[in-house]
VOLOSE-554313 format. One record per residue (C-alpha): x, y, z; residue number from 1. Coordinates in steps of 0.1 Angstrom, whole numbers. Example, Ala and Ser with C-alpha at 12.3 -4.5 7.8 and 13.67 -1.06 7.14 Angstrom:
# residues 2
[rec [123 -45 78] 1]
[rec [137 -11 71] 2]
//
This chain:
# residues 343
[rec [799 1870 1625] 1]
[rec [817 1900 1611] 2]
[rec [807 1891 1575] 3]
[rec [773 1883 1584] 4]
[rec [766 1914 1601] 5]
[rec [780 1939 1580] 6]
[rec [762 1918 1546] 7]
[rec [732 1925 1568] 8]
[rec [725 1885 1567] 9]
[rec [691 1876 1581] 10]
[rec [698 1838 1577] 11]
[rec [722 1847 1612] 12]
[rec [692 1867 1634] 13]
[rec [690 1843 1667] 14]
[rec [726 1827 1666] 15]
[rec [746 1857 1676] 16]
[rec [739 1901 1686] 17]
[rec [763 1926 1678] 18]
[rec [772 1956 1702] 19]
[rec [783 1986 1686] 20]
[rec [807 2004 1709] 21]
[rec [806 2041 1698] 22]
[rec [763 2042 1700] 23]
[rec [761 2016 1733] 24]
[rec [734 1997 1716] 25]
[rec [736 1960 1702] 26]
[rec [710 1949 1668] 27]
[rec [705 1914 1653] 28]
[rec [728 1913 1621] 29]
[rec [697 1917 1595] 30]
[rec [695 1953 1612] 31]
[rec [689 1980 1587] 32]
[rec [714 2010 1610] 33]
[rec [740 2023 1589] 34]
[rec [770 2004 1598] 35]
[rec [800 2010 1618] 36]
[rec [839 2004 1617] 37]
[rec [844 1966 1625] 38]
[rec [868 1975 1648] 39]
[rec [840 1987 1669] 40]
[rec [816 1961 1669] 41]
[rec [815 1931 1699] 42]
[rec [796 1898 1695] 43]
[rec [775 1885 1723] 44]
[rec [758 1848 1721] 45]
[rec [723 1867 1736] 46]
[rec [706 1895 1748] 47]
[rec [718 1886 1785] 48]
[rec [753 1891 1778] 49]
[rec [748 1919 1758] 50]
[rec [732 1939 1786] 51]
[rec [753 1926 1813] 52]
[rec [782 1943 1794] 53]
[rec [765 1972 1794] 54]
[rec [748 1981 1761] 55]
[rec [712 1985 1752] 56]
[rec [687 1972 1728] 57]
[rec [683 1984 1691] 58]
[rec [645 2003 1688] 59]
[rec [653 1998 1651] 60]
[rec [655 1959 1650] 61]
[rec [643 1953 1683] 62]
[rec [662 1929 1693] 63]
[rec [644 1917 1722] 64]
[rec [611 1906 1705] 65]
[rec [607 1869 1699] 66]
[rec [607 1874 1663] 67]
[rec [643 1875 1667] 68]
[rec [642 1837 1655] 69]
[rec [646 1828 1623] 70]
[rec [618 1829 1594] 71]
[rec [635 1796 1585] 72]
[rec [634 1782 1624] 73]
[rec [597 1783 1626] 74]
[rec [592 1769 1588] 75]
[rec [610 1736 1591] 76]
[rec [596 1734 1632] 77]
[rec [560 1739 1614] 78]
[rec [569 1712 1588] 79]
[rec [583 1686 1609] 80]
[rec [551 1688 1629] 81]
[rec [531 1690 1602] 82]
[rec [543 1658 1578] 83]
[rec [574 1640 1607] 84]
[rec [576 1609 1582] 85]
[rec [592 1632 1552] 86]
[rec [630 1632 1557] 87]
[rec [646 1665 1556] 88]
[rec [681 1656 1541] 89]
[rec [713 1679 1538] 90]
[rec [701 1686 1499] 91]
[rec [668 1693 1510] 92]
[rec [676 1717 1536] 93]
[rec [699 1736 1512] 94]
[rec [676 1736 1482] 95]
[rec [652 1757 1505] 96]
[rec [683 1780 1514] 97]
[rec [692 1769 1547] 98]
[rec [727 1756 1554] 99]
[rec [723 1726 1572] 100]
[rec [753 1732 1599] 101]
[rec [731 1766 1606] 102]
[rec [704 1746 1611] 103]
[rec [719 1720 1635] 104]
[rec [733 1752 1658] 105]
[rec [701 1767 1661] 106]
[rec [688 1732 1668] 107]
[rec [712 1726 1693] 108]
[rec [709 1752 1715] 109]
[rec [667 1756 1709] 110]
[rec [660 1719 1719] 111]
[rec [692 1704 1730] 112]
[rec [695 1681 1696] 113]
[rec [706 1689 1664] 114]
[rec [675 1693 1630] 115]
[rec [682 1659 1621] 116]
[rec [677 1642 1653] 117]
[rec [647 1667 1659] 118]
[rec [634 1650 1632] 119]
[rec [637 1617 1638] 120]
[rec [624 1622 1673] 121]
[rec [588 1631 1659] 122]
[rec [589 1602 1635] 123]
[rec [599 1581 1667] 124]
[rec [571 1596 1688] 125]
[rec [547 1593 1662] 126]
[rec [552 1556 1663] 127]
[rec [557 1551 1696] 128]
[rec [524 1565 1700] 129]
[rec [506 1543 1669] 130]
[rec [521 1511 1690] 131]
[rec [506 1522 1719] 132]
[rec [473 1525 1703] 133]
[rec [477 1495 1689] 134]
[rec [486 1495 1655] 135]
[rec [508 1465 1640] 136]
[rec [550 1466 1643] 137]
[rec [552 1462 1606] 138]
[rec [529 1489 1593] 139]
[rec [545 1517 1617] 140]
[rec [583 1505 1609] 141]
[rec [571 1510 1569] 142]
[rec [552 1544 1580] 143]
[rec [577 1560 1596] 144]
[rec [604 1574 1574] 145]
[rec [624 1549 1577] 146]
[rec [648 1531 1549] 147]
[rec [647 1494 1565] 148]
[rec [629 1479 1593] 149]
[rec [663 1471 1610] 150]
[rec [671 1511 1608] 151]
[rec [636 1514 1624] 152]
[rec [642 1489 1649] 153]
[rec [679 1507 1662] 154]
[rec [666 1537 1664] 155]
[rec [637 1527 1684] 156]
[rec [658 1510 1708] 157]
[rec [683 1537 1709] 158]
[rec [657 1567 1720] 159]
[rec [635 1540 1741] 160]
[rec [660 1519 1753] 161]
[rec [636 1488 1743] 162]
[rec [624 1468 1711] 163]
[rec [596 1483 1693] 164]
[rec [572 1452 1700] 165]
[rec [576 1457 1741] 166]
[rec [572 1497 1739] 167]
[rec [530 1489 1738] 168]
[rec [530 1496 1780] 169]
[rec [556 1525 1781] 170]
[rec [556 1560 1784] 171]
[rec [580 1588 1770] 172]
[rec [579 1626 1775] 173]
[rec [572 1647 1742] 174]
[rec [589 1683 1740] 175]
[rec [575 1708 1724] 176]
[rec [586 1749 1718] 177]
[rec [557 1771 1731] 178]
[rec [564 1810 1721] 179]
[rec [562 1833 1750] 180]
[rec [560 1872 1755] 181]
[rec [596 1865 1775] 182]
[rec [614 1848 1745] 183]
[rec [604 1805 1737] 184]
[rec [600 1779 1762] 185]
[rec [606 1743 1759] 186]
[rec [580 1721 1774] 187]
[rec [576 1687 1780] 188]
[rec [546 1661 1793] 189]
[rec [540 1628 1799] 190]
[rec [511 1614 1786] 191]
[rec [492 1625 1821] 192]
[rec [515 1658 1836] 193]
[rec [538 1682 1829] 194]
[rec [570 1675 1837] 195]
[rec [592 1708 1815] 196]
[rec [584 1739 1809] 197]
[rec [621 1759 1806] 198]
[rec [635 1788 1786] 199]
[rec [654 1775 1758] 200]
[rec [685 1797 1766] 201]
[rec [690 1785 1806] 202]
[rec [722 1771 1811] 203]
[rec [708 1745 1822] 204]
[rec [686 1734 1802] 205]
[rec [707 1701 1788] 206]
[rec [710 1695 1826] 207]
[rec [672 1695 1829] 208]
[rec [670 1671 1800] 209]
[rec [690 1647 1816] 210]
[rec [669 1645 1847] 211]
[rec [638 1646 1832] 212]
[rec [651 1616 1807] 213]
[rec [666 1596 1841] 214]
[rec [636 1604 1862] 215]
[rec [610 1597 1837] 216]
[rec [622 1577 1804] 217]
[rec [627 1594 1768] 218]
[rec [626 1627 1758] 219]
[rec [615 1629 1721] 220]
[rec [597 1659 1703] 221]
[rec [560 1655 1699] 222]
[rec [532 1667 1704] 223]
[rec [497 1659 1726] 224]
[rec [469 1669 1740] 225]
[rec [480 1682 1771] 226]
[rec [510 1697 1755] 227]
[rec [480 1719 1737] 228]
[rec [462 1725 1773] 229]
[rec [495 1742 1783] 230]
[rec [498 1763 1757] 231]
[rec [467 1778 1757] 232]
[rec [470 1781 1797] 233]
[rec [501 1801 1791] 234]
[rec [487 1821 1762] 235]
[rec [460 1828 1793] 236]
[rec [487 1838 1819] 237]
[rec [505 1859 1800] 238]
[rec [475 1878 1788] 239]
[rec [466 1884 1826] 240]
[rec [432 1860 1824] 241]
[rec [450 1833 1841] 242]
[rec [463 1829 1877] 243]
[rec [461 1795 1886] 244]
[rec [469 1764 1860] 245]
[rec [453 1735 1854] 246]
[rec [477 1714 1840] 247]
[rec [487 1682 1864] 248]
[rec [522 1687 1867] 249]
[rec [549 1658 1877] 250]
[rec [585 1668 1893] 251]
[rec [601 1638 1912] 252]
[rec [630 1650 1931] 253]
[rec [646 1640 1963] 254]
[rec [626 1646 1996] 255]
[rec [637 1682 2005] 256]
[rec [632 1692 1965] 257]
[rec [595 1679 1961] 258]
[rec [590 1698 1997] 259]
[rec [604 1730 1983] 260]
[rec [586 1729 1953] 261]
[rec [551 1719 1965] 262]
[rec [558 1751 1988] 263]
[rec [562 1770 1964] 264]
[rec [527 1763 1943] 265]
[rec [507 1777 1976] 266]
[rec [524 1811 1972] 267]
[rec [495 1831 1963] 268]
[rec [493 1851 1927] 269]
[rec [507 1887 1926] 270]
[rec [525 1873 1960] 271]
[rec [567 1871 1971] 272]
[rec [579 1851 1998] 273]
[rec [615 1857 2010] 274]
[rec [635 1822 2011] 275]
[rec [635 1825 2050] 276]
[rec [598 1822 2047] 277]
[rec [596 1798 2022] 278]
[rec [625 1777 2046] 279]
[rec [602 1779 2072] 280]
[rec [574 1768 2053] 281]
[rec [590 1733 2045] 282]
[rec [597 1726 2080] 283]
[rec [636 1737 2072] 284]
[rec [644 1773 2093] 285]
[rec [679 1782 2087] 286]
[rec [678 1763 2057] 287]
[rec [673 1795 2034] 288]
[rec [706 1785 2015] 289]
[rec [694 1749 2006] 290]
[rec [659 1761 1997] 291]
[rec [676 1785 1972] 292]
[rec [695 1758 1952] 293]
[rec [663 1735 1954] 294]
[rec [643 1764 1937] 295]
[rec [674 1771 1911] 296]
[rec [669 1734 1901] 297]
[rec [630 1735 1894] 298]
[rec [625 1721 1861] 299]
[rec [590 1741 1859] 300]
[rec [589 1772 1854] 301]
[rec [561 1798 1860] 302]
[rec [535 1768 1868] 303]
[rec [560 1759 1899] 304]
[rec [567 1799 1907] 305]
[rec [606 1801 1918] 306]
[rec [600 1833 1910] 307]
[rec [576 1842 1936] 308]
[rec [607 1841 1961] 309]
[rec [626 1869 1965] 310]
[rec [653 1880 1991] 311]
[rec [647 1890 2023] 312]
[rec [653 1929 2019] 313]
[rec [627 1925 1984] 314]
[rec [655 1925 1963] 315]
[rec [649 1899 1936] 316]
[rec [674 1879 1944] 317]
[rec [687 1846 1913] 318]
[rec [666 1833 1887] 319]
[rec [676 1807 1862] 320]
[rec [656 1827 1832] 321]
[rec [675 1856 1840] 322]
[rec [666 1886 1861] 323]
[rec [644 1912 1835] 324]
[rec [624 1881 1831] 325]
[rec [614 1875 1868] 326]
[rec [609 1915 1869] 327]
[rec [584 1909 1839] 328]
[rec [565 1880 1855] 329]
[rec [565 1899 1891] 330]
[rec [549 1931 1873] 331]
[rec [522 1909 1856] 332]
[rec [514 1888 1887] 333]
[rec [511 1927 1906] 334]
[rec [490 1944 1879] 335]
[rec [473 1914 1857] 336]
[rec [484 1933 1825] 337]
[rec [490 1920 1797] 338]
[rec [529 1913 1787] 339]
[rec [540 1920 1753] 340]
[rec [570 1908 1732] 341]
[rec [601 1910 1750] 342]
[rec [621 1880 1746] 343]
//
């Protein structure tokens, strides 16, 4: 991290920020600054961190701004949406001047998989959707990217957790990345409802996966139609010209969880509910503790509005996206303007 900030290497922006301990401000390492004496620099994994310990964002670099990510990031997301059945090997990804254990990192903590397996989860959803439109075993196997109909066959089962041929009836949840004025979401959807919609850097957003993959089936990256609704919806909300969504939205839980978070979809736009309230609201008074941990673990953010609920003296109280960002949604939701970049 040393070497790559001081090079000024912009291959590194969105894996690491640097605070610089005699200014009190931390940059992306591509930052043009003058540079200082390594022994006063401190590396942070995100903004969060960097601000919890006290330092504050570059107005040089802007470290905030969703452009933080990556030139690179976006190409080879754009190109595995664009042509999934074109493998993307080691040798490829360096002859286009990204090292692929850079690109598995960035991967990994973006969409919970590494590139390759990114990959092979479109080719995978593009077929699992051809079968269930009918098309024949043989000519998606060949049409998928794949070496050998066996290799087709095992990876199929592996992501599905059934044989091609009886996948025709199923169901599996695409992901997709939506970009946001509050840094990128991860979203996911059935083919009827929305069942994701996190910010890639929550802790726990490899915890989320794993419900949403127990409580629903696969989790693959893809792309559909009502993946497209909700990102135009959110393009809309953000802007201030949306207050209610459209979207059908899905979130098994247990009992008390689906109470809490059907509770919280009649708080009213530009409204806060204390936890007592919402408690009460569920038929739960006294239960302001467990209604808390129910809303920590909605797995829908903004369209199921955790963070609407704030504590009982107005102080904001936990959110899972991190404080500044319920602050941001709060001041939209109070004045309908717009937000710009922060994230």
């Amino acid at each position: 991290m040393e070497r790559a900030f001081l090079a000024r290497d912009a291959s590194y922006d969105g894996l690491f920020l640097t605070g610089v301990r005699t200014t009190g401000i931390f940059c992306r390492p591509s930052c043009r600054a003058r540079r200082p004496r390594p022994e006063n620099l401190q590396f942070f994994a995100d903004a969060r961190g960097a601000m919890f310990a006290g330092f504050r964002a570059c107005k040089r670099c802007r470290p905030l701004e969703s452009s933080s990510e990556p030139a690179w990031l976006r190409t080879l997301v754009d190109r595995v949406a664009r042509d999934p059945e074109t493998r993307l090997r080691d040798a490829d990804l360096r002859s286009m001047g990204i090292e692929p254990e850079r690109a598995r990192r960035h991967f990994k903590r973006r969409f919970g998989m590494t590139f390759h397996a990114y990959a092979r989860g479109h080719r995978l959803s593009g077929a699992f959707s051809r079968l269930r439109a009918g098309s024949d075993l043989d000519d998606v196997a060949l049409g998928s990217g794949f070496e050998s109909h066996s290799g087709f066959r095992e990876a199929f089962a592996r992501v599905f957790g059934e044989a091609p041929g009886r996948a025709r009836s199923g169901d599996c949840v695409r992901l997709a990345w939506i970009e946001s004025p509050l840094g990128p979401l991860l979203a996911g959807a059935t083919d009827s409802s929305v069942c994701l919609v996190e910010f890639t850097d929550r802790r726990m957003l490899e915890a989320q996966l794993r419900t949403v993959r127990r409580r629903l089936g696969p989790a693959v990256p893809g792309s559909s139609p009502l993946l497209d609704q909700l990102r135009r919806e959110l393009e809309e909300y953000f802007a201030g010209r949306r207050r209610e969504f459209a979207v059908d939205l899905t979130a098994p839980g247990t009992p008390f969880e689906e109470r809490v978070w059907e509770a919280l979809r009649t708080i009213p736009y530009g409204e806060t509910w204390s936890y007592e309230r919402l408690a009460q609201a569920v038929g739960s008074p006294g239960a302001s503790r467990a209604v808390g941990s129910a809303n920590g673990r909605n797995r829908i953010a903004i369209l199921i509005p955790c963070h609407r609920v704030v504590n009982k003296d107005g102080r904001l109280g936990g959110y899972g996206g991190g404080l500044w960002r319920k602050e941001a949604l709060l001041h939209l939701e109070r004045t309908g303007q717009a937000l710009v970049n922060l994230g």
